[in-house]
C-alpha positions, 0 to 999 in steps of 0.5 A, a space after each residue: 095395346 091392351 089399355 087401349 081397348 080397354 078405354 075405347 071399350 068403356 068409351 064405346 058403353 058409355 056413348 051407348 047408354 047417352 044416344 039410348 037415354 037421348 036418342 040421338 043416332 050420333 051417339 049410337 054411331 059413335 059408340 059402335 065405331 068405338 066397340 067395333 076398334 076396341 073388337 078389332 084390336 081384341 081380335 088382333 091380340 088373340 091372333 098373336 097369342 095363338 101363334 098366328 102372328 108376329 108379336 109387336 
């Protein structure tokens, strides 16, 4: 899961940095759907380091 957040992390920077450069909101969307599902899956594994979770 880990590789996961991480390709949808640098998905989610590079979306950011084209709607910034051409201004399209599409992008910007995009990209904080992106950050917001590689947040959450950052989230869920630190729940699951800390006991608070079973472990997948």
């Amino acid at each position: 899961m880990r590789r996961h957040m991480y390709v949808r992390g640098a998905l989610g920077v590079m979306l950011m940095a084209v709607g910034i450069i051409s201004l399209n909101p599409l992008f910007l969307i995009l990209s904080g759907v992106f950050l917001y599902s590689a947040y959450s899956i950052w989230r869920k594994e630190e729940d699951e380091n800390n006991g608070k979770g079973p472990k997948a």
